[in-house]
Every structure is written in C-alpha cells, then in structure tokens.
C-alpha positions in Angstrom: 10.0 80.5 -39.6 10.7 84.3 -40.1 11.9 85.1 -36.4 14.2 81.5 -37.0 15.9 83.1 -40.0 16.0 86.6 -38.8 18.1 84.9 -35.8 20.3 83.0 -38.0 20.9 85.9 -39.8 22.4 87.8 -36.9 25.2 84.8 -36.5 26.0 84.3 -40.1 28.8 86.5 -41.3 28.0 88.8 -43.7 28.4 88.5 -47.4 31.4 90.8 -48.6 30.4 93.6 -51.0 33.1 93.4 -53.0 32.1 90.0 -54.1 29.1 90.7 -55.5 30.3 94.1 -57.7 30.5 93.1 -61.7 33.4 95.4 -62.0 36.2 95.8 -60.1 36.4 98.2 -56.7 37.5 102.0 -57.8 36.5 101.9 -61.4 34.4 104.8 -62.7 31.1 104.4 -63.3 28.0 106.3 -65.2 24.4 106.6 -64.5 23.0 102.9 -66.4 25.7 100.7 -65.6 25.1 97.8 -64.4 27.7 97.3 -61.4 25.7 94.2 -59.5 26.5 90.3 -60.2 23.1 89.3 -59.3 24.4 85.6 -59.4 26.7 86.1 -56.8 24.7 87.2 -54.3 23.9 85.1 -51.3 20.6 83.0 -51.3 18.6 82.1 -48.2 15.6 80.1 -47.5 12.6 81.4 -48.4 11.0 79.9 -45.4 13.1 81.8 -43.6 12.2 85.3 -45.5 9.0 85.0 -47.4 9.0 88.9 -46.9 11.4 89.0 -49.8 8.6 88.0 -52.2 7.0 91.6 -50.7 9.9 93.2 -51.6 10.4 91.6 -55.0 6.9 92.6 -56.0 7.4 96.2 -54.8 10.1 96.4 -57.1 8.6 94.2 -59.3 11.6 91.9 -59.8 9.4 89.4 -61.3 12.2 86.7 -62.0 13.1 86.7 -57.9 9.9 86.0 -57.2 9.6 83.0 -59.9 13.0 81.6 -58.9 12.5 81.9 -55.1 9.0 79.9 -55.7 10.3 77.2 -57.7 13.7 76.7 -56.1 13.2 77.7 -52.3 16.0 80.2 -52.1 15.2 83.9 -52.2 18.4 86.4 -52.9 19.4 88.6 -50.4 17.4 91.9 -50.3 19.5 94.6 -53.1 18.9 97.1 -50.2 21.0 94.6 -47.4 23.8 94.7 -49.7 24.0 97.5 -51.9 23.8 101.5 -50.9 23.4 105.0 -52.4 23.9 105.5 -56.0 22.6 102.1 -56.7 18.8 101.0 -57.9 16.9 97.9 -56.6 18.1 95.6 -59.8 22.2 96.7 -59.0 22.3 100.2 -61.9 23.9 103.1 -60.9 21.4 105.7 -60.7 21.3 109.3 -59.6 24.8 110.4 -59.9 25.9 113.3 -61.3 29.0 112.9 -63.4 31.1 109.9 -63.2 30.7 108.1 -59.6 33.6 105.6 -58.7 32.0 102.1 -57.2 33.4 101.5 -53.8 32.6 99.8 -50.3 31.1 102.0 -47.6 29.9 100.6 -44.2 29.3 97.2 -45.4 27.5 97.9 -49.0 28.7 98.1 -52.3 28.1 102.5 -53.2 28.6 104.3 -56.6 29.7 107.6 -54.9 28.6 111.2 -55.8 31.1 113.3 -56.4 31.6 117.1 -56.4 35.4 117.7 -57.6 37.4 114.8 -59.5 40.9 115.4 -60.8 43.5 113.2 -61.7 46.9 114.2 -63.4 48.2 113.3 -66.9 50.1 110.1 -67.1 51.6 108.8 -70.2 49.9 105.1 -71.3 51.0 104.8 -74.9 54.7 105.3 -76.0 57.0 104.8 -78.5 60.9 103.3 -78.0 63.2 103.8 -80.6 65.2 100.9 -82.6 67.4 100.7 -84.9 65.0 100.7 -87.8 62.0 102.3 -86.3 60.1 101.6 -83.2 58.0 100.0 -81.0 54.8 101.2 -79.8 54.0 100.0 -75.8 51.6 99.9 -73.4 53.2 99.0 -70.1 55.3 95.7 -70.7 53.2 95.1 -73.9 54.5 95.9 -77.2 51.2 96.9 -79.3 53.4 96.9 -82.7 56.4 97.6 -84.3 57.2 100.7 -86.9 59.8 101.1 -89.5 61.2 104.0 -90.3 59.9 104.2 -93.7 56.3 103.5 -92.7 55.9 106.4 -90.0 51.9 108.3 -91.0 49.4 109.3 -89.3 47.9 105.9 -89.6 50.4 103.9 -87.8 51.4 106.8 -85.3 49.5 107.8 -82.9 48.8 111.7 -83.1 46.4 112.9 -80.8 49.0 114.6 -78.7 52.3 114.7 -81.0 51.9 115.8 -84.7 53.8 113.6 -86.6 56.4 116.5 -88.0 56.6 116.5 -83.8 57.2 113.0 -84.1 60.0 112.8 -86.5 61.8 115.8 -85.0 61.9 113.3 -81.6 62.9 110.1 -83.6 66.1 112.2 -85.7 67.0 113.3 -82.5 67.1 110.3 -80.1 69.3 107.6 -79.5 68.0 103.6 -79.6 66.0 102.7 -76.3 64.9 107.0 -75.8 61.3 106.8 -75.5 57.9 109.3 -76.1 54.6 109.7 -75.2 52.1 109.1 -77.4 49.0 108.8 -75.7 47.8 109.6 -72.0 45.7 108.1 -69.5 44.5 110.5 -66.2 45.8 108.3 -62.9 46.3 108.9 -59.2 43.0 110.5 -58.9 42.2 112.3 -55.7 39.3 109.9 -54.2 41.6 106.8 -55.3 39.7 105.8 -58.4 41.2 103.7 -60.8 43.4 104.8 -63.7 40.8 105.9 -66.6 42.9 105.0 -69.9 42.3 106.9 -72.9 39.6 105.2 -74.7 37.4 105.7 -71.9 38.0 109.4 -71.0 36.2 110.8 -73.3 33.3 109.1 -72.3 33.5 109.8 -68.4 34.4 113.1 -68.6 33.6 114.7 -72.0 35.7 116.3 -74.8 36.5 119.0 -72.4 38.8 117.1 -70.4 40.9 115.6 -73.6 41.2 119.6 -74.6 42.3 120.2 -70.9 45.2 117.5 -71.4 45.9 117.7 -75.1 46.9 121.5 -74.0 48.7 121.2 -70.8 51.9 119.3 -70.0 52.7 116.0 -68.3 52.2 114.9 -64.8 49.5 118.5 -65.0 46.6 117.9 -62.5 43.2 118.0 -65.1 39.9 118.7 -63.4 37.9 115.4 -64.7 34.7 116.5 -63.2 33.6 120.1 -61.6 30.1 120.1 -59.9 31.3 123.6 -58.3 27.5 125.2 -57.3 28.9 128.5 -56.1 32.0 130.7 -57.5 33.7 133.3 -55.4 35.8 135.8 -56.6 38.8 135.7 -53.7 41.2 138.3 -55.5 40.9 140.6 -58.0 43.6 142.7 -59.2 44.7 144.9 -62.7 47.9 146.8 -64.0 48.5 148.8 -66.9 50.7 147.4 -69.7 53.2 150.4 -70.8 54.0 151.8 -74.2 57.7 151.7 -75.0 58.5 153.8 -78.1 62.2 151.6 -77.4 60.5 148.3 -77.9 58.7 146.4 -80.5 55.4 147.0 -79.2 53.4 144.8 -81.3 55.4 142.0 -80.4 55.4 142.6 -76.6 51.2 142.8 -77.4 51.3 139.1 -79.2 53.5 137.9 -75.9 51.2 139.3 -73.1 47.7 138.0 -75.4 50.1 134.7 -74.9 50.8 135.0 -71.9 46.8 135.8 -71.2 45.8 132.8 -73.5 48.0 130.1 -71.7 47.0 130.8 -68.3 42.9 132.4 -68.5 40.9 129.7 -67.7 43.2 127.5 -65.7 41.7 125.0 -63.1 43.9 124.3 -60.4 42.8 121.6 -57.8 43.3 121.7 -53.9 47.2 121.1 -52.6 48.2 121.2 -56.3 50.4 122.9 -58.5 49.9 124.0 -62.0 51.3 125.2 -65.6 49.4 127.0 -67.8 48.6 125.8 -71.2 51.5 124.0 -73.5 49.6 125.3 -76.8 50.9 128.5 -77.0 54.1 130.3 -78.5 56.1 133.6 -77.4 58.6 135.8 -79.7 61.9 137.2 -78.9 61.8 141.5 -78.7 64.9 143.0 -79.1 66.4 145.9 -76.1 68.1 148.5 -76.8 69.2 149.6 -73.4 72.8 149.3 -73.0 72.4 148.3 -69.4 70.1 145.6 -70.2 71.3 142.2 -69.1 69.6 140.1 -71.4 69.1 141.4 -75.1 66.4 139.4 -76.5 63.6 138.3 -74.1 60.0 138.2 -74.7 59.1 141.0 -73.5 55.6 141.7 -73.1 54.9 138.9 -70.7 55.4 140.6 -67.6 52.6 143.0 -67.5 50.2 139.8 -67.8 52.5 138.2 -65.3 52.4 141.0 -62.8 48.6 140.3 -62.7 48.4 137.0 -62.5 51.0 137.0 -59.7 49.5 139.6 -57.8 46.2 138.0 -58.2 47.7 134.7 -57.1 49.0 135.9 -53.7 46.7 138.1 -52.9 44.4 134.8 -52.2 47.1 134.0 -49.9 48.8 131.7 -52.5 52.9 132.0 -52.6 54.8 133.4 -55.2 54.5 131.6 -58.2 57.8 129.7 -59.2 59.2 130.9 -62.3 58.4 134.5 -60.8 59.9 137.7 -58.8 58.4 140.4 -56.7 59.7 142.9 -58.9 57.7 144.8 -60.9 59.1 145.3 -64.8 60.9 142.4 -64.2 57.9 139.8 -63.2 58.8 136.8 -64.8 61.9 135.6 -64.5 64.7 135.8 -66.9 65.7 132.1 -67.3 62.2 130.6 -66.2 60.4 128.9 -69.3 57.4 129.9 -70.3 55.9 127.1 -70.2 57.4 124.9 -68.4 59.0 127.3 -65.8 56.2 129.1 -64.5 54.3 127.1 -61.7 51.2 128.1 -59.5 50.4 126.1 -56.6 47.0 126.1 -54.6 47.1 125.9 -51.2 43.5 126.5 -50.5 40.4 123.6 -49.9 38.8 123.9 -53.0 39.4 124.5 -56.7 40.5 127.4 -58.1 40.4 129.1 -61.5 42.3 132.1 -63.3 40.5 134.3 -65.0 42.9 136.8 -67.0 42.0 139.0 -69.7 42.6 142.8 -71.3 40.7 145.8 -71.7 42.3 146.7 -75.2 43.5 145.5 -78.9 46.3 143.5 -79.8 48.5 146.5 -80.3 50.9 147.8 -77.7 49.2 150.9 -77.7 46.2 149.5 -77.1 45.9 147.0 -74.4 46.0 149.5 -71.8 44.9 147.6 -68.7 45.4 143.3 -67.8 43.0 141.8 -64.9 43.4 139.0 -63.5 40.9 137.2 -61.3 40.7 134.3 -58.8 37.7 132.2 -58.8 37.1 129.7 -55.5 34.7 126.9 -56.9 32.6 125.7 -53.9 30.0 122.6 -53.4 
C-alpha cells in the first residue's frame, strides 16, 4: 500500500500552508509560539503511510501515533508542510529576535531575520468636541472624555504629558485630532503592523525609548542582529571660543545638538531626524552685520561634524544643512524637525557623535563624529 499512496500523493494537490497557520500570515512571532493548527492539517490513510507511525515515534508525538491506530488516518508529516524556524509539533524554534510567519516554497516558515525596522505610526488618538473628546482607534471610539475629567488616568500619556495635552486641547478647534499612542507599521519584510501592547514584548524597552524620543512617521530599528560594525567615516572639528558670544549657552546647544543625534540608527534607503527629546536656547549676536540676532548658536560646530561625517560615507547633504562652514545649519531649518539625514547605503547605519571637553565653551575643544555600517 505504501508505493499506492506515495502515487496518489503525487496527483493530489497540495494542502495550502496558509491554512494550516494558527495565526495569520505576516504576524510576528517569538521563539515558543505555537504557530501550527494541528487540526487542520490534512489526514491520509494510514495504509497508505504507515511510515508516519516511524516518524511520530522519532519525535515522539505519542498522540499521532494513538489517533492514526485507532481512527486509520495519519496527519500529514510536520516536515511536508512546515519549514525552517518551525519544530516537529508546529513552535517556532531557533530564531533570533522576532521572526515574522510567512509562506516560502510551499511550507509555512517563521523567518530569521537580521535587520527589522518599521516606522512610527500613530494607533491611538484623541478628537476634540465640544465638551472634551473622544479617544479612537481606527473607526472605533475606545471612550469619551470631558473636559473636566482629563488625568493621567483617562489620558493616555506615554508619549504626550498631559500639561502637553492640555496645551493641544486649548489650542484646537472641534474635530483637530492628536496622537496618543503609536503602533510601528510598514515594516521592511512586510510584516504586519505590531500595535503597542505588543511592542514591548517583540522588540524590548529599547525600541519604545527609540519611538518615545523620535518623531512621527521616524523609521525605528525593531530588531539589529548587526555581527560586524565598520567605521565608514570618521571626521572632527574644533568648536571656537567667542569672547562676543554667550559661550556657555552655545556649549548647552552643541551637548544638544550631540545628545539628539549620537546614537541614531538609520535603516537602508531611509531618512532620519535625530531625537525629539531635547531642547536648544536662543544666544544673542552682537555683530552688526549679523542677519539673524538670536539663533542658537552653538549647534553648528556639532553640525559641521555630523555633516561632514555624513557625506564623507557618500551620503548627500543633510537637509536642514549648508556647505558652509560657521554657518552649518541652516538659519530657518528646525532643529528638530528640519534637519534630515538620509541613508543611501545597503545596510544600517549609526551616528556616533561626541566631545573631547566640558560643558563650557572653553572647554569642549574638539566634536567627532562617526559612521558606523552594521553588517550581517
């Protein structure tokens, strides 16, 4: 009987992965989940197969074996149906990070990955009314929120502090809306959306940081399993003392400036902003000939690295900045907002920025700023 149902097996069509995954098609999975319906996979005659029962007791799938013997039906091999990343009883098993379950020549996969990103997409947020607002996900209003009754307790404030949150609401008109919570989305291998109670455990604390501190629509490395880092440019300049200037002040802008961007993971073909958490003060210029009087001075220095830093991987110039060299950052180019740095390159990068000195004018004599490659 075993040559009789290895025949009819080659003219029976074959049973579609997807049908027998217990979750659905791009969602991320762990090492331990279980992403197999047993139940749903296809049963054959054991007179055809009684080399299943072999198999069973390899793996020692006990309850196969019982319910081939007493019914006359053996499930289909694990091995015919399912590939890598998942064990003999349908787990996910030996993937580092969080794997994404997918189809892959025929057989249901959790995939490996090296490098996941996605970029930060608000989920939760709040429309105004009349007399308060309404708290939504999608099309589905979560609750409603008087005026009188806005706390931490009934506002969401993971990402907006709730002064933030009143400043918005006495500002806006009825029907403005606000993010209050974020999900990552359009991930680069197509996984689906990972909404916020679940990112912490994918991806780790790390990654709420990461997106807690940068802005919207910001591509967040989810996942770096980078073996090998390669410095691709390496540059300095000196930060000048201006007995003219405030100097301290111009020291607090460029550490800043240094804190916002040192550290900065930018993905493949993507563009990034330096960190939201940060602030900048306005230094006074004396010069009569200067075109702008108050300007945060201080951040150029920092942003002369960085910039040369940036190109010299063969990166262009970063928007929000010029070629020139006391005048780096751009006059009317936020700080945070306006300054963007794309990656052209194949892999991940990260900035590395720092100084050699105090936070004094005087001291903080030399910036460096670094380019880090992150390779497989």
């Amino acid at each position: 009987m075993y040559p009789l149902g290895t025949a009819v097996g080659k003219y029976t069509t074959p049973q579609n992965p997807a049908e027998i995954a217990s979750l659905p098609l791009g969602d991320t999975v762990l090492n331990g989940t279980h992403v197999v319906d047993n139940n749903k996979i296809r049963k054959v005659p054991l007179l055809y197969h009684p080399d299943y029962l072999v198999e069973y007791a390899k793996n020692y799938q006990f309850w196969e074996i019982f319910t081939s013997l007493t019914t006359g039906a053996a499930p289909n091999l694990m091995e015919n149906v399912a590939g890598s990343g998942i064990s003999d009883n349908g787990v996910a098993e030996g993937i580092k990070g969080a794997g994404m379950l997918t189809v892959q020549g025929n057989k249901l996969i959790v995939t490996n990955p090296t490098f996941v990103w996605g970029f930060k997409t608000p989920y939760t947020v709040a429309v105004k009314t009349k007399d308060g607002i309404e708290i939504k996900q999608g099309n589905t209003t979560l609750k409603s929120v008087s005026e009188n009754n806005f706390n931490n307790d009934t506002i969401p404030h993971q990402y907006k502090t709730l002064d933030e949150f009143k400043s918005w609401y006495n500002q806006s008109e009825v029907g403005n809306t606000t993010a209050l919570d974020y999900s990552l989305a359009n991930f680069n291998d197509g996984r689906n959306t990972v909404t916020p109670d679940k990112l912490k455990i994918y991806f780790g604390e790390g990654v709420i940081q990461d997106m807690q501190t940068h802005p919207p629509d910001q591509p967040i490395m989810a996942y770096n399993g980078a073996q090998v880092q390669v410095v691709i440019s390496d540059t300095s300049t000196g930060m000048n003392y201006y007995s003219d200037l405030d100097n301290n002040a111009r020291a607090y802008n460029a550490n800043q400036f240094i804190e916002a961007w040192n550290n900065t993971i930018i993905p493949p073909h993507t563009s990034a902003h330096g960190k939201n958490n940060v602030s900048y003060v306005s230094v006074y210029d004396p010069d009569p000939n200067a075109t702008v009087k108050w300007a945060s001075h201080g951040t150029c220095p920092p942003g002369r690295a960085l910039r040369d830093a940036v190109m010299g991987a063969g990166f262009p110039l970063p928007i929000g900045m010029t070629m020139d060299y006391t005048d780096t950052v751009s006059n009317y180019a936020d700080l945070i907002t306006g300054i963007v740095i794309e990656n052209t390159g194949d892999y991940p990068v990260k900035l590395v920025i720092w100084s050699d000195g105090s936070t004094d004018g005087a001291g903080m004599s030399v910036i460096y700023a670094q380019v880090i490659e992150l390779r497989p």
